[in-house]
C-alpha positions in Angstrom: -15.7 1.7 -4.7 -19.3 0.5 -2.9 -20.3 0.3 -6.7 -17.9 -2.1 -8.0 -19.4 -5.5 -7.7 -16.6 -7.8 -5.8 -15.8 -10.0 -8.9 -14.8 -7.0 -11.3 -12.8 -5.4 -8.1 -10.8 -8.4 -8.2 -10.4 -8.5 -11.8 -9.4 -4.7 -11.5 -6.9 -5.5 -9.3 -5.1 -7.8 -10.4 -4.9 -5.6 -13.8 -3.4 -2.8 -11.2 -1.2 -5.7 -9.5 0.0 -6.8 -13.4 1.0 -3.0 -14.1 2.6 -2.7 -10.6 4.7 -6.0 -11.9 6.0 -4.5 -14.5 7.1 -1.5 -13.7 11.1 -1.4 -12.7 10.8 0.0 -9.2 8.8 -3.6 -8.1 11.0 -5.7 -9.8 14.6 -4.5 -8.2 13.0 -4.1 -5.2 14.2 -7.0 -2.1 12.0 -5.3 0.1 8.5 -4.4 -0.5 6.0 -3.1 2.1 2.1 -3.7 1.3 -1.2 -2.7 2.8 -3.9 -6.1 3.6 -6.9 -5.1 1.7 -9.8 -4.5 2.6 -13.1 -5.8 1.3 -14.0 -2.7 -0.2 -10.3 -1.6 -1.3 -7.9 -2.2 -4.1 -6.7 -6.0 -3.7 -3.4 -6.8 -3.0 -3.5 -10.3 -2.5 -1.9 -10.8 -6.1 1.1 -8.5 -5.1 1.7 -10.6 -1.6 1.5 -13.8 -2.9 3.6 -12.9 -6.5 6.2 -10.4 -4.4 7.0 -13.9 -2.4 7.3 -15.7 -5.5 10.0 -13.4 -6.8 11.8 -13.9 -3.7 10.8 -10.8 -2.3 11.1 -10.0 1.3 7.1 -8.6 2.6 6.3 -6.5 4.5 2.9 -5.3 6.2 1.8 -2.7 8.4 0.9 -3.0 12.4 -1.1 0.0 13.8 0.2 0.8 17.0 -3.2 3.0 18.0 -1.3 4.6 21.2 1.6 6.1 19.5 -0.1 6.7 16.4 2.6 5.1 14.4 2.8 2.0 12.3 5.4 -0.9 12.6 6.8 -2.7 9.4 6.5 -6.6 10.3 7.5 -9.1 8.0 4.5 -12.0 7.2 5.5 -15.1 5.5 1.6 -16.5 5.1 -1.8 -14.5 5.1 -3.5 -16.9 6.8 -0.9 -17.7 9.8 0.7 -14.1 9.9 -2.4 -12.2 9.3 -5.7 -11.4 11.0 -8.1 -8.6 11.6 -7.4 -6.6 14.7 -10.1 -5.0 16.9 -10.3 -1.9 15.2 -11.1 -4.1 12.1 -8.3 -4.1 9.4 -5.8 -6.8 8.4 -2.9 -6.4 9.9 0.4 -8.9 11.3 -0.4 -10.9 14.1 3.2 -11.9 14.4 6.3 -12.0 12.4 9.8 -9.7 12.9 9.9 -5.7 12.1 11.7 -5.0 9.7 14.0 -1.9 9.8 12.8 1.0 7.5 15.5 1.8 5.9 15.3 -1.5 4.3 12.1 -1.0 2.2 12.7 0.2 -1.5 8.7 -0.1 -2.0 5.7 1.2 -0.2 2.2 0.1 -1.8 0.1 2.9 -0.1 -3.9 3.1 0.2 -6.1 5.5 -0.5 -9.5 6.7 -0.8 -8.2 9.2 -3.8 -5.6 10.1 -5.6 -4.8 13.3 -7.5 -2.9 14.4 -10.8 -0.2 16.0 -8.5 0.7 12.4 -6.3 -1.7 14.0 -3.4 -3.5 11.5 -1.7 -6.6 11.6 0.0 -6.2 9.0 3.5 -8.7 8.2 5.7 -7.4 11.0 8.0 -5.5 9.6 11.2 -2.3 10.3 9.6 -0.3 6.8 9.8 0.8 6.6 6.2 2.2 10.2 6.4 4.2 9.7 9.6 5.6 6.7 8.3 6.6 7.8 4.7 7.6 11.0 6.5 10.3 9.2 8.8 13.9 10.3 8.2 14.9 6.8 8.2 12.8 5.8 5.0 14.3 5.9 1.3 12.1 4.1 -0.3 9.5 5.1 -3.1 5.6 5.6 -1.7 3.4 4.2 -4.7 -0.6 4.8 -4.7 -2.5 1.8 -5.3 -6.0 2.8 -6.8 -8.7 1.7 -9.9 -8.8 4.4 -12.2 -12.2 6.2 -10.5 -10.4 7.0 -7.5 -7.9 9.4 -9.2 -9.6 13.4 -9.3 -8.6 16.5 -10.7 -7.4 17.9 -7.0 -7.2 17.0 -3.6 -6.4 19.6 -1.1 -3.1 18.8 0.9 -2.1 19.2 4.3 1.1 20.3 5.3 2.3 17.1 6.7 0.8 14.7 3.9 3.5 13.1 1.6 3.1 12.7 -1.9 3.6 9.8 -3.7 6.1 9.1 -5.9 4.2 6.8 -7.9 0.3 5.8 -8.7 -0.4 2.3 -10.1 -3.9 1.9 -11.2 -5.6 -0.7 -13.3 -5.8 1.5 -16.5 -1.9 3.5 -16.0 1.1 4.3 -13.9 2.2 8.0 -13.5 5.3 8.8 -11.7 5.5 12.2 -10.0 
């Protein structure tokens, strides 16, 4: 990803976001939960700012470091709702949580991605717990460019596959 020069990762993603669009498990969802990219990730500016233009209720992540768990608040703007937190990664500044059971749609980071919906984190777990809570029906879908998906990743126990990988060349369901 340190390769890509910034204007064809933005270019990438929004292919990735387009695909994402299209696909039928974004467009009946009410509630869709979304990671706040980082420079160096998949951009999903395009998917916040389109997912409230289809009326969509969004979603993002708040990293609760103590508890090792991650809260579901609802932002309305990326620039009032949104900022970088100590530990460095956009996340809510305010805004209400939203239950879980109310998300239909989680677009997930990841550093990889495998043939078999494995997905390779960046190791402290939060993504697993969360998709891993009783409470959650939703579908977990891997956000990625097309050079982040390998022919195996090993899994842990407690990792969750995803469902679904949107990249900026496909979509594979699992």
């Amino acid at each position: 990803m340190a390769a890509i020069p910034s204007d064809e990762l933005v270019k990438r993603s929004a292919r990735a976001a387009g695909l994402l669009f299209a696909q039928a498990e974004y467009q009946r969802c009410e509630t869709l939960m979304v990671y706040l990219s980082l420079p160096r990730e998949v951009d999903t500016t395009p998917i916040v700012v389109r997912a409230w233009q289809d009326g969509k209720r969004v979603v993002a992540p708040q990293v609760m470091w103590e508890s090792k768990q991650m809260i579901p608040i609802e932002i309305r703007s990326l620039e009032d709702d949104v900022a970088n937190s100590a530990m460095g990664i956009r996340e809510p500044i305010r805004g209400e949580p939203a239950p879980i059971s109310d998300i239909e749609l989680v677009v997930v980071p990841g550093l990889g991605f495998d043939p078999t919906g494995t997905r390779l984190g960046r190791g402290r777990g939060f993504y697993d717990r969360f998709l891993g809570r009783r409470e959650f029906r939703g579908i977990p879908c891997g956000l990625a460019l097309e050079e982040q998906v390998v022919p195996a990743i090993a899994a842990d126990p407690n990792d969750v596959r995803m469902k679904m990988l949107v990249t900026d060349q496909r979509v594979v369901r699992f």
